[in-house]
C-alpha atoms as an extended CHARMM CRD file, in Angstrom:
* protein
*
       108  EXT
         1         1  UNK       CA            127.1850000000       85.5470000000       98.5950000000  PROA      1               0.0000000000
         2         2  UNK       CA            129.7850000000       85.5940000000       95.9960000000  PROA      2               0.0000000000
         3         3  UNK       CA            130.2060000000       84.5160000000       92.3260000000  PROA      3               0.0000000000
         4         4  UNK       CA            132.9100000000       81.9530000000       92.9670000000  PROA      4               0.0000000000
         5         5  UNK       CA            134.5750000000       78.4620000000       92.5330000000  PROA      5               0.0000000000
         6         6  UNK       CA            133.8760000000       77.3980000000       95.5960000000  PROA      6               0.0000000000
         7         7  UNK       CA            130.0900000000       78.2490000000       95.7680000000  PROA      7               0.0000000000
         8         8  UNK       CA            128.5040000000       79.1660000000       91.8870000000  PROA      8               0.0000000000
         9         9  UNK       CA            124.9790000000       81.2240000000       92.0210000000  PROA      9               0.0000000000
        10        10  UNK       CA            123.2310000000       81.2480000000       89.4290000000  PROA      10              0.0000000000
        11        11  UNK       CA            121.6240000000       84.2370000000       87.6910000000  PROA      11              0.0000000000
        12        12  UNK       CA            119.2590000000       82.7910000000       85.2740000000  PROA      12              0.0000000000
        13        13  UNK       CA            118.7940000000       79.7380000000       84.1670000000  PROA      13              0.0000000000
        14        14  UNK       CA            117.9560000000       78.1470000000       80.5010000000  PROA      14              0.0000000000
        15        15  UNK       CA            115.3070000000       75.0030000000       81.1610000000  PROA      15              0.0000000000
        16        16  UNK       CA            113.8590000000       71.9350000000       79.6510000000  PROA      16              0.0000000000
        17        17  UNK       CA            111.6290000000       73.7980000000       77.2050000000  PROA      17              0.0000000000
        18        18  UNK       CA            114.6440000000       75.2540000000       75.1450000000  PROA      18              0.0000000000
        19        19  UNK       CA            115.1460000000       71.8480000000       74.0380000000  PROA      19              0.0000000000
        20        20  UNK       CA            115.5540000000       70.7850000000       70.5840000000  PROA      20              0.0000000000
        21        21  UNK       CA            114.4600000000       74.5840000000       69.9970000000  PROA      21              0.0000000000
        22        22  UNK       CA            117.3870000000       76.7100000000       70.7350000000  PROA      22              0.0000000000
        23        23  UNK       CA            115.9380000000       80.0710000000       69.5270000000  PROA      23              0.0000000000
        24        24  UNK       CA            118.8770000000       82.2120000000       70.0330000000  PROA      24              0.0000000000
        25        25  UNK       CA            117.1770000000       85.9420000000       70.1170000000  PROA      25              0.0000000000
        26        26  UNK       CA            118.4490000000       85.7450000000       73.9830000000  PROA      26              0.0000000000
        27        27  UNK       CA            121.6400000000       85.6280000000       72.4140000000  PROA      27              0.0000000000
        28        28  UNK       CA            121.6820000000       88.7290000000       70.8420000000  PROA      28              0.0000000000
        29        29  UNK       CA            119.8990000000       90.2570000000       73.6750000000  PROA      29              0.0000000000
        30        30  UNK       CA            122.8650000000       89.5610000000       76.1360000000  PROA      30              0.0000000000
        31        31  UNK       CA            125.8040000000       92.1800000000       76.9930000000  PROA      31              0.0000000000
        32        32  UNK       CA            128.2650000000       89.6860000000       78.1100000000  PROA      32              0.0000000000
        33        33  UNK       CA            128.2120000000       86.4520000000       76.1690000000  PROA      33              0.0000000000
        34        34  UNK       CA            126.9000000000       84.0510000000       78.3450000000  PROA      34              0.0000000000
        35        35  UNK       CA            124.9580000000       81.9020000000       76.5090000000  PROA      35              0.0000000000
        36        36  UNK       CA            126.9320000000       78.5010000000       75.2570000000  PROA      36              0.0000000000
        37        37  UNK       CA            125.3130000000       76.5370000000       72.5820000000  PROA      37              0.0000000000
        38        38  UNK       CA            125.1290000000       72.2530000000       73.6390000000  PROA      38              0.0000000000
        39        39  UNK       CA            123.8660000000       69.9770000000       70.3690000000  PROA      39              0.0000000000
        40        40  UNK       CA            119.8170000000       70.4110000000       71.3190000000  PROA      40              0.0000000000
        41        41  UNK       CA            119.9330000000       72.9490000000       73.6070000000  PROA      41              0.0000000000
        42        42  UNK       CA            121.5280000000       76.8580000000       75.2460000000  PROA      42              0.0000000000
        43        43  UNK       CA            123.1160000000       77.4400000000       78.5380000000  PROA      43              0.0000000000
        44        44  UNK       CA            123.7470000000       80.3040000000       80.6410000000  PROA      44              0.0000000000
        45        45  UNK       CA            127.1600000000       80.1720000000       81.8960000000  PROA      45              0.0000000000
        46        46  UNK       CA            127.1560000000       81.3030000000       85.8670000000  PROA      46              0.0000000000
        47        47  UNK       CA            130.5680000000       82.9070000000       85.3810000000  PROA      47              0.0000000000
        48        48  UNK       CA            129.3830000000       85.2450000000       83.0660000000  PROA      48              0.0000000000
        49        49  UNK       CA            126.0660000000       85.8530000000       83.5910000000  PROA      49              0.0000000000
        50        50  UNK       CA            125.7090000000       89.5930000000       85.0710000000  PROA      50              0.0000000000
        51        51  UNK       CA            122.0940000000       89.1550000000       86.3690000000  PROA      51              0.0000000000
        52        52  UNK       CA            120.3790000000       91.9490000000       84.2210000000  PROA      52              0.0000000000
        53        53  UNK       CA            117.4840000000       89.4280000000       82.4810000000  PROA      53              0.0000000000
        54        54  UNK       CA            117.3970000000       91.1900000000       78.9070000000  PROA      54              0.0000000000
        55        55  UNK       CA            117.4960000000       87.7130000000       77.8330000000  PROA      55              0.0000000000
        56        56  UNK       CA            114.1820000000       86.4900000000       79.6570000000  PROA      56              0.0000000000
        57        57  UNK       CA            111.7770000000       88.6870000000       77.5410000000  PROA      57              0.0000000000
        58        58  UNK       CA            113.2770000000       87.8620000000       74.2660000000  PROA      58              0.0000000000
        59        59  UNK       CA            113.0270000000       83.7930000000       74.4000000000  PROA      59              0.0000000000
        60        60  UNK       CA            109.8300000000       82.5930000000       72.3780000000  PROA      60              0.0000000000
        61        61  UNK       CA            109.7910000000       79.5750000000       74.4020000000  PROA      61              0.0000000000
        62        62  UNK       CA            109.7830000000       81.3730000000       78.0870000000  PROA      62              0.0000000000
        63        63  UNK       CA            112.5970000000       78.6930000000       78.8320000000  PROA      63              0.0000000000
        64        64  UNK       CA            114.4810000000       81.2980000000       80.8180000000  PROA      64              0.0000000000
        65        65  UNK       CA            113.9520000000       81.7520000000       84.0620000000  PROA      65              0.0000000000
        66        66  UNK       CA            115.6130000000       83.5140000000       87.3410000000  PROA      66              0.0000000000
        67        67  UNK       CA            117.0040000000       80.9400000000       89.3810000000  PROA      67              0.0000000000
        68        68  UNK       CA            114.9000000000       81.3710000000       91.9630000000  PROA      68              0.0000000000
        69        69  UNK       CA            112.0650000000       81.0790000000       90.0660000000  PROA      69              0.0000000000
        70        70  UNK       CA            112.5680000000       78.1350000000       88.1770000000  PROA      70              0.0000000000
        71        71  UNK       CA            109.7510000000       75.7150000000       88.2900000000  PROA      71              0.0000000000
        72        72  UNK       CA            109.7890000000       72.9520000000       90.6620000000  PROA      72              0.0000000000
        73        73  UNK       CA            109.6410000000       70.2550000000       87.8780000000  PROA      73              0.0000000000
        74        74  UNK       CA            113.0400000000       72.3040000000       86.2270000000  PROA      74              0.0000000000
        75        75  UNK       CA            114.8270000000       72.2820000000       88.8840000000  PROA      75              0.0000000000
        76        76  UNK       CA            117.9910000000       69.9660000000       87.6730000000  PROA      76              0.0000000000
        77        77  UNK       CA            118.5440000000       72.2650000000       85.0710000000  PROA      77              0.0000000000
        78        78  UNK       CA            120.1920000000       74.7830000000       87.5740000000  PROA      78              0.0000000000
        79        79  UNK       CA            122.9170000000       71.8700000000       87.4870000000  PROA      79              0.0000000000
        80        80  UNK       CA            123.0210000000       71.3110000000       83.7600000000  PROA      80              0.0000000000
        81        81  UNK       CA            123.4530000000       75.0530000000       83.5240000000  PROA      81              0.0000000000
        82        82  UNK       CA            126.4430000000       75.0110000000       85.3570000000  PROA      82              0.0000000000
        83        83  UNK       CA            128.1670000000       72.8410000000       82.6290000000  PROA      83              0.0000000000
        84        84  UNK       CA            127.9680000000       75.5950000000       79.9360000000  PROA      84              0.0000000000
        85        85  UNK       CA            131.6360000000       75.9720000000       79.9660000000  PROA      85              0.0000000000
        86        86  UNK       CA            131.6730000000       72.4400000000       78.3830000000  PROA      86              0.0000000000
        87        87  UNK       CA            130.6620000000       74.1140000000       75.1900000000  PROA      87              0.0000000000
        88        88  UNK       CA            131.3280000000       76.4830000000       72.7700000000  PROA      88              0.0000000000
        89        89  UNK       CA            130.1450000000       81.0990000000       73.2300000000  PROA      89              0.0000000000
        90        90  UNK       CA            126.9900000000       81.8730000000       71.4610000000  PROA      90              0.0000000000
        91        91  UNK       CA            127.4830000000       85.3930000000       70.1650000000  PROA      91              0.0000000000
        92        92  UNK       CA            124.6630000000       86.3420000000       67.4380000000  PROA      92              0.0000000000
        93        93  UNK       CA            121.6030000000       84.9870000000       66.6700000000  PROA      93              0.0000000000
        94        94  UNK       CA            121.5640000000       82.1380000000       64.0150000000  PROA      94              0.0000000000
        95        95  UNK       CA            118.2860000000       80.0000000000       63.0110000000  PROA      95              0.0000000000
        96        96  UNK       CA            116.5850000000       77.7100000000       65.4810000000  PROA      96              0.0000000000
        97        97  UNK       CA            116.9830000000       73.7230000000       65.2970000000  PROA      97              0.0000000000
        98        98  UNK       CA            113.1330000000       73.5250000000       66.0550000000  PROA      98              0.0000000000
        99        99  UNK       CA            114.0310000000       69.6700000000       66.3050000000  PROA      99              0.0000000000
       100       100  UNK       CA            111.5240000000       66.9080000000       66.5040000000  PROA      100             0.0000000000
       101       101  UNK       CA            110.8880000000       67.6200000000       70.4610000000  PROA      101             0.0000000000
       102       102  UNK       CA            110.7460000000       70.7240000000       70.3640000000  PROA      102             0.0000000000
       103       103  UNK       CA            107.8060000000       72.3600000000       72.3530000000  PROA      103             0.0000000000
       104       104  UNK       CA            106.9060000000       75.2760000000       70.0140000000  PROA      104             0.0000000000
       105       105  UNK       CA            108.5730000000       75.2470000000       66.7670000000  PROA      105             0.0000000000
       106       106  UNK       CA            106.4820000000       78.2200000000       65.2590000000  PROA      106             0.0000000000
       107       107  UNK       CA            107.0810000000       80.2300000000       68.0380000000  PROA      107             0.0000000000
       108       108  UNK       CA            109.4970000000       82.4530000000       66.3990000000  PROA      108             0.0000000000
């Protein structure tokens, strides 16, 4: 299997618990740039992702997730993942929304 238009896989996948979080330390920890940053929440972009999961140790959240391992109850956000071209790189770090759903806002 290829990394294509016709048939995207996914390397990892951001899920429901990054939500109205978005700690970005996963940012810093990738090598290519594939995090995008949507209004509540981070994305890994398919495209860019290389597969090397330096970014599932450093979320405080454990919202990342290989995609074959995401949990059942997660599983449309392999879909919503592959919209993260809809929004804008996420290249450094920058200070967590910790928003009002949130599920751990003293986790980092």
């Amino acid at each position: 299997m290829t990394r294509g238009r016709e048939k995207k896989i996914m390397a990892y996948v951001v899920t429901g618990a990054c939500v109205d979080c978005v700690y970005t330390s996963c940012v810093d920890e990738c090598p290519v740039a594939a995090f995008h940053e949507a209004p509540d929440k981070l994305l890994i972009n398919p495209e860019t992702c290389i597969d090397c999961d330096a970014c599932v140790a450093a979320c405080p959240v454990e919202a990342i997730h290989a995609e074959d391992d995401v949990p059942e109850d997660q599983q449309e956000w392999i879909a919503i993942n592959l919209t993260a071209e809809e929004f804008p790189v996420i290249e450094a770090a920058k200070d967590a929304l910790k928003g009002p759903k949130c599920v751990n806002p003293n986790a980092a």
